[in-house]
C-alpha positions in Angstrom: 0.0 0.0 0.0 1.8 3.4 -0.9 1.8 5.8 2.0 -0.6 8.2 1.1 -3.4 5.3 0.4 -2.6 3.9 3.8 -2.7 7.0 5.7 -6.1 8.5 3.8 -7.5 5.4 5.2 -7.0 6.7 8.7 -9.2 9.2 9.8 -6.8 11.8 11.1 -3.4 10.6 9.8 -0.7 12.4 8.2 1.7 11.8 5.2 5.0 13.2 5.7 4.7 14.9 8.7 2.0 16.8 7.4 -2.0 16.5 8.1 -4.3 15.7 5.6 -6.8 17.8 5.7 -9.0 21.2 3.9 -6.2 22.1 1.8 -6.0 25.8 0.6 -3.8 28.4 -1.0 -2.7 26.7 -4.5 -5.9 26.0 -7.2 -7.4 23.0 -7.0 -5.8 21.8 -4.0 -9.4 21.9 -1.6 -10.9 19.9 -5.0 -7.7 17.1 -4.4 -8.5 17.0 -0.8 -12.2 16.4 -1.1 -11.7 14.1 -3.2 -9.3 11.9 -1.1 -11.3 12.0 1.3 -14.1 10.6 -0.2 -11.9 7.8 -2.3 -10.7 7.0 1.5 -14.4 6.5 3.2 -15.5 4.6 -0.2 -12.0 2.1 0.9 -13.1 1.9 4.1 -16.5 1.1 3.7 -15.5 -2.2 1.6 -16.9 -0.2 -1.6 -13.2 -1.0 -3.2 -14.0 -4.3 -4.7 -13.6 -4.6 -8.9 -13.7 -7.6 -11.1 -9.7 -8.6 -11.6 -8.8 -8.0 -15.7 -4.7 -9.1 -16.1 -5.5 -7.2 -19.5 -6.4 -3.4 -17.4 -3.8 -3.4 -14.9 -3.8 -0.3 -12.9 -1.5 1.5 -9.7 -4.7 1.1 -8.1 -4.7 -2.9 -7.6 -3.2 -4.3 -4.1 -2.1 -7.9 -3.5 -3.3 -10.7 -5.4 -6.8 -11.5 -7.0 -9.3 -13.9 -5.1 -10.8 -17.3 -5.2 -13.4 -15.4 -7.3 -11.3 -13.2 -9.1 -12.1 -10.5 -7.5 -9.2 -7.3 -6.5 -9.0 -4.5 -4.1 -8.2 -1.5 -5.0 -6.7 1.7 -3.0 -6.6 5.4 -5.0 -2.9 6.3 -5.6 -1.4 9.7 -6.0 -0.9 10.5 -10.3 3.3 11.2 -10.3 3.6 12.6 -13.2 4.1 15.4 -14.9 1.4 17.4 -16.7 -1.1 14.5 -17.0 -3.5 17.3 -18.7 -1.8 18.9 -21.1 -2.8 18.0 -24.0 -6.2 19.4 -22.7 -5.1 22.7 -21.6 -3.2 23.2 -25.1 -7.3 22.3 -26.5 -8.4 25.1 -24.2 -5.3 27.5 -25.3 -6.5 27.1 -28.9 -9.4 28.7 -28.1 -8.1 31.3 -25.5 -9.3 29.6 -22.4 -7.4 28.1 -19.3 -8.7 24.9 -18.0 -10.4 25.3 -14.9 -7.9 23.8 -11.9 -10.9 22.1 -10.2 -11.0 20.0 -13.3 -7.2 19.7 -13.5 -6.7 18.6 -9.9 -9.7 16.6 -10.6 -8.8 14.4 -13.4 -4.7 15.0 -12.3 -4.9 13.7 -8.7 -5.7 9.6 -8.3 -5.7 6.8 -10.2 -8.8 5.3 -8.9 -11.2 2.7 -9.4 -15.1 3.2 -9.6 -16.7 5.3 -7.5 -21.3 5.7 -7.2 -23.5 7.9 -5.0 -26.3 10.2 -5.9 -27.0 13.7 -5.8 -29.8 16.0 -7.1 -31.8 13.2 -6.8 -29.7 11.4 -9.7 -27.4 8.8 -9.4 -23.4 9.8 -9.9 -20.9 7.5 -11.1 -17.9 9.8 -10.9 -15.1 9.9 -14.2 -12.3 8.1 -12.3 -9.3 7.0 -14.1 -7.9 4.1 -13.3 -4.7 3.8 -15.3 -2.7 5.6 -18.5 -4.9 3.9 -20.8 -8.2 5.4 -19.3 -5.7 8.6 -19.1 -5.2 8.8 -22.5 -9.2 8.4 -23.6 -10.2 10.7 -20.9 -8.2 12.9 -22.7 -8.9 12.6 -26.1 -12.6 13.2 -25.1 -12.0 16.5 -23.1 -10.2 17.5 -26.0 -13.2 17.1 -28.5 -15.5 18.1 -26.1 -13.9 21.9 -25.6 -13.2 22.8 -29.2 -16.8 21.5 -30.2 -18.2 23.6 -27.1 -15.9 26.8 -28.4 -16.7 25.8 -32.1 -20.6 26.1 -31.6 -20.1 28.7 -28.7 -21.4 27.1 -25.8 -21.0 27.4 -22.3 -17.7 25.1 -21.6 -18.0 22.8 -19.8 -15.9 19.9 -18.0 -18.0 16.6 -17.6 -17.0 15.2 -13.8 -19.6 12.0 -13.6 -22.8 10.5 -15.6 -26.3 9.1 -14.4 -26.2 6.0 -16.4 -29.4 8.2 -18.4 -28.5 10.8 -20.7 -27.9 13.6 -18.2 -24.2 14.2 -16.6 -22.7 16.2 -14.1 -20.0 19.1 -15.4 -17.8 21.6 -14.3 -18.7 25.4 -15.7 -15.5 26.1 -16.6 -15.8 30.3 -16.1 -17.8 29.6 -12.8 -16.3 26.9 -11.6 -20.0 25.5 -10.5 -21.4 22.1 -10.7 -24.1 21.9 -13.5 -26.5 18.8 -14.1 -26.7 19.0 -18.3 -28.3 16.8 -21.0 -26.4 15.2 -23.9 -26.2 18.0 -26.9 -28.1 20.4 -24.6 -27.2 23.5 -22.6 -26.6 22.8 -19.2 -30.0 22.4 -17.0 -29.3 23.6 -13.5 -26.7 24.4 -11.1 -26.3 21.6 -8.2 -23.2 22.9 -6.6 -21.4 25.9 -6.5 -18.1 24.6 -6.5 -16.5 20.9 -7.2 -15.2 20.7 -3.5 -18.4 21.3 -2.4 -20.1 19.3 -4.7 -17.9 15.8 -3.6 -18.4 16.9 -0.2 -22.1 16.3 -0.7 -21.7 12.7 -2.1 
């Protein structure tokens, strides 16, 4: 287990000396918090439980798969460099700057599957759980924002579905949570921020 996986799962533990805790100061870094915080109570509710593929190997996996295939999973600080980058050049191409919620968002953890509900809608967040997953995520951001710029909509950073046709997404000016439909302007504000938004789940 890498140390910040094992002491995320303690409530009140420290990684280096250093609390884990409401982060402030840099951008992003309350959005990283929350969000530890929440893969760390999904872990230690027993929630961290995927079907073992040798063919989608991932930082995530601990120990050896079960009798019934079946792998634990713990979320594991990303250690590299610029994992968005090719996303924020999409956004410079059209004189934006990616929102750092949705940097330290999809930059953070490699993760495995996370559920829960809010606005009355279920949420299956947009984890990624190794470079593969990276690399599609990606692409799709990338398409999304010059589409969104090309028809001049309101840009947006998708954050989780519903398994329906609505998502969840980031207002990237705004930095609040909007509920949207496929191919339609967003619907309603949920959250006003991404940190508050995965406090709620």
């Amino acid at each position: 287990m890498n140390n910040y996986a094992a002491a995320l799962l303690k409530p009140s533990a420290s990684v280096g000396g250093q609390r884990i805790g409401r982060a402030g100061g840099m951008p992003g870094c309350e959005v990283k918090t929350m969000l530890g915080e929440l893969l760390a109570a999904w872990c230690r509710n027993g929630y961290n439980i995927v079907e073992f593929d040798p063919g989608w190997p991932s930082p995530c996996c601990t120990g050896e798969p079960d009798a019934e295939g079946m792998i634990r999973w713990l979320p594991v600080e990303m250690d590299r460099p610029e994992p968005l980058a090719a996303v924020e050049a999409a956004f410079a191409e059209s004189g934006l700057l990616l929102h750092p919620d949705a940097a330290a968002f999809y930059g953070g953890f490699w993760s495995g599957p996370v559920e829960s509900e809010h606005s009355g809608e279920e949420v299956m967040l947009n984890t990624v759980w190794n470079e593969a997953q990276l690399a599609t995520t990606t692409a799709s951001l990338v398409m999304g924002v010059r589409l969104q710029a090309r028809s001049m909509q309101t840009i947006t950073v998708p954050i989780g579905g519903t398994g329906s046709d609505l998502f969840f997404a980031l207002d990237n000016t705004t930095g609040e949570i909007l509920l949207q439909e496929v191919g339609s302007p967003p619907l309603q504000v949920v959250a006003p921020s991404l940190a508050a938004f995965l406090d709620e789940l």
